[in-house]
C-alpha positions, 0 to 999 in steps of 0.5 A: 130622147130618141126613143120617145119618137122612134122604134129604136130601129135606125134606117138603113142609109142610103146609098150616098149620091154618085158621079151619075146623079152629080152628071145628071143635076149639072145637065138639069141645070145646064138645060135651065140656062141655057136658053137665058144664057143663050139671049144674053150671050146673042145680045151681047154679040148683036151690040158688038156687031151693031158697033163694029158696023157704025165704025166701018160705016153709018150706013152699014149700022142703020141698015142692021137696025133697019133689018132688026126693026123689019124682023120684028114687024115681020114678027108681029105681022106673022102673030097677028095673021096666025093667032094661037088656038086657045081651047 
């Protein structure tokens, strides 16, 4: 039934895809999560820090939450003087 829809002439196949094309997608991809990864991975260890702090000392632990609550302060305080210029 092929002839109904073609030439009858086969395309010539391409070239299968090689190590270089491989290397190319696993950085694409790499490049897409590694951000996400990234966050994750840096909250993961923020918890871990912030529970190791409580057990050496509640003060130690307070404080690290008082300085992420200041960082974001800070942050919203910088975002607010400095609003984006939208066209």
């Amino acid at each position: 039934m092929g002839f109904y829809y073609s030439s009858g002439n086969e395309p010539p196949e391409d070239d299968k895809p090689g190590f270089l094309e491989t290397l190319q997608i696993i950085w694409v991809v790499f490049r897409v999560l590694a951000v996400p990864l990234g966050m994750i991975i840096g909250v993961l260890l923020g918890l871990v820090l912030l529970f190791w702090l409580f057990t050496v000392n509640t003060f130690f632990g307070l404080g690290f939450i008082a300085i992420i609550i200041l960082a974001l302060v800070a942050r919203g305080v910088w975002e607010a003087r400095h609003p984006p210029d939208l066209p």
